[in-house]
C-alpha positions in Angstrom: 256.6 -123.7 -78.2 256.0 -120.6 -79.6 256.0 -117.4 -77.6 254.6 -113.8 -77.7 256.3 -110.7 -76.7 254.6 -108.3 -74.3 255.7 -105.1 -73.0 255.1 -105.9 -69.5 256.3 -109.4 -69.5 258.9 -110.4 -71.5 258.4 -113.4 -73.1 254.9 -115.2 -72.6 254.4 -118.5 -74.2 250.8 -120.0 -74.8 251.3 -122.7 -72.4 250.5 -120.4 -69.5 254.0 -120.4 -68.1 255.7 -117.4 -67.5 259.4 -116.2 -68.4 259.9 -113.2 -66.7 263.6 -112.0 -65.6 264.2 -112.3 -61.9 263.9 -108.8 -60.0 261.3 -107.7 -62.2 258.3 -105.9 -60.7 256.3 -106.5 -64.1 252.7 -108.0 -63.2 252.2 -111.5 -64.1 251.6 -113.2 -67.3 248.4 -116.0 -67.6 246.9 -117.3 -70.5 243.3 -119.1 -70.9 242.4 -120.8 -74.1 245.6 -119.0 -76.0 244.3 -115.6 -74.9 246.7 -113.0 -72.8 245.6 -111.7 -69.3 247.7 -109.3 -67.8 247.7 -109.2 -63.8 247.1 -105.4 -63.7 244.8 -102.5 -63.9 243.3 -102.4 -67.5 245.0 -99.1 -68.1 248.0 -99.7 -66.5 248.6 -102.4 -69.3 248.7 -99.8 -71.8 250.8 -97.3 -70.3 248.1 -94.9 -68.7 246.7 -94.1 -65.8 242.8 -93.8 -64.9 242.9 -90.1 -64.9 244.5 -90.1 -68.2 241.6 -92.7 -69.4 239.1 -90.1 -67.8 240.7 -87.1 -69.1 241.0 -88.3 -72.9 237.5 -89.9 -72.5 236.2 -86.5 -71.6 238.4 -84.4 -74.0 236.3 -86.8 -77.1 233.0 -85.8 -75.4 233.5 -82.3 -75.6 235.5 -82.5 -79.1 231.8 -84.5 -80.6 229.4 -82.2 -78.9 231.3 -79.1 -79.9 231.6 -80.6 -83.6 228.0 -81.5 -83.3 226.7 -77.3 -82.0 229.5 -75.9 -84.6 227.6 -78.2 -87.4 223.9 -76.8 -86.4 225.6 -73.2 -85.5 227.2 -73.1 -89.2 223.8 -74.7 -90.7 221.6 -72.1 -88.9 223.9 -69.0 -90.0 223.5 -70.3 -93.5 219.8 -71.1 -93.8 219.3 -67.8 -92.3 220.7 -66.0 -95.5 218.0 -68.1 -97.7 215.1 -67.5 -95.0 214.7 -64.1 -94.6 213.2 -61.5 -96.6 216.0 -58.8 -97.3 213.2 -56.2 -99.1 210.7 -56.5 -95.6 212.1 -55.7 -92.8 208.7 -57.1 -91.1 210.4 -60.6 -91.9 213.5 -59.8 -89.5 212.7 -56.9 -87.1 211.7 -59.2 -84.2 214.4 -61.5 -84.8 217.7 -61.4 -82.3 219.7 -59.0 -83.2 216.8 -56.8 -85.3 215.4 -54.6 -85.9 218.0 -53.9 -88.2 219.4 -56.6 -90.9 223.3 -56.2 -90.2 221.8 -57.2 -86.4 220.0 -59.7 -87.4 222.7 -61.0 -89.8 225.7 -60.9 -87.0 223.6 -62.5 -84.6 222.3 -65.7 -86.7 225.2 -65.7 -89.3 228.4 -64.4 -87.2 228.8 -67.6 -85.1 229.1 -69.4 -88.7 231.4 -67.0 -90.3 234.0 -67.5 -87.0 233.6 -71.2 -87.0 234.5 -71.2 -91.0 237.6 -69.1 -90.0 238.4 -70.7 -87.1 238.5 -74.1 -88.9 240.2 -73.1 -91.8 242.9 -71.6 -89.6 243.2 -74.6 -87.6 243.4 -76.2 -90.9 246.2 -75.0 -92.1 248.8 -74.8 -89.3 247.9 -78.6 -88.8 248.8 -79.3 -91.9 251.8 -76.6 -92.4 252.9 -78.5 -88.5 252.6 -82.1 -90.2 254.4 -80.7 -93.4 257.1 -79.2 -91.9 258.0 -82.5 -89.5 257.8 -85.4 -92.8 260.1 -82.3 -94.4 257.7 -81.3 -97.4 257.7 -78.2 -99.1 254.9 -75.9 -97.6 252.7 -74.2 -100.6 251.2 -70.9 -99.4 247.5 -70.8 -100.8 247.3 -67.3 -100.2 250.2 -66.7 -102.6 
């Protein structure tokens, strides 16, 4: 009969009979129509806990919307370069950050400029962090 290994039960076989040592304080094993059920919470089957469910679900939500405002922050700082008129300063002067052009150009550009940074510095220690633990050389761009 063959038999599948499980981290909470130790050996399950198909026909719905549970081997699980004696003592144990695993949940029980059931199967219907050769699928596994385990007797437990959902997240306590694969090792976490509901605040830890809530906590990495929320932690994905704010990683997508703050891709998602660095995307239209980094498009807006760029399309402003293209949109205004650098030889009228009619074209920028009621703009945030106007009347002057280096205003104007912190305000709607700056935001890009330390997102670009930002990511390329995050960048590069995530990769010089996952070089240095497989044990490959490190090349220094900069150099």
């Amino acid at each position: 009969m063959p038999t599948r290994r499980n981290s909470i039960a130790k050996d399950v076989t198909y026909s719905g009979v549970s081997k699980v040592p004696s003592g144990s304080v695993s949940p029980t094993a059931k199967t219907r129509a050769g699928a596994i059920e385990i007797a437990a919470a959902p997240n306590q089957a694969c090792g976490m806990t509901s605040i830890q469910a809530k906590s990495s679900l929320l932690r994905r939500i704010a990683q997508v919307a703050g891709a998602i405002l660095a995307v239209y922050l980094v498009g807006r700082g760029v399309g402003e370069l293209f949109v205004i008129h650098y030889g009228n300063s009619a074209s920028y002067e009621k703009d945030w950050g106007g009347p002057s052009l280096a205003g104007v150009l912190a305000v709607h550009s700056g935001p890009a400029v330390l997102i670009i940074a930002g990511s390329i510095a995050w960048w590069r220690r995530r990769s010089q962090s996952r070089a240095s633990r497989s044990g490959d050389a490190t090349y220094d761009l900069a150099g």
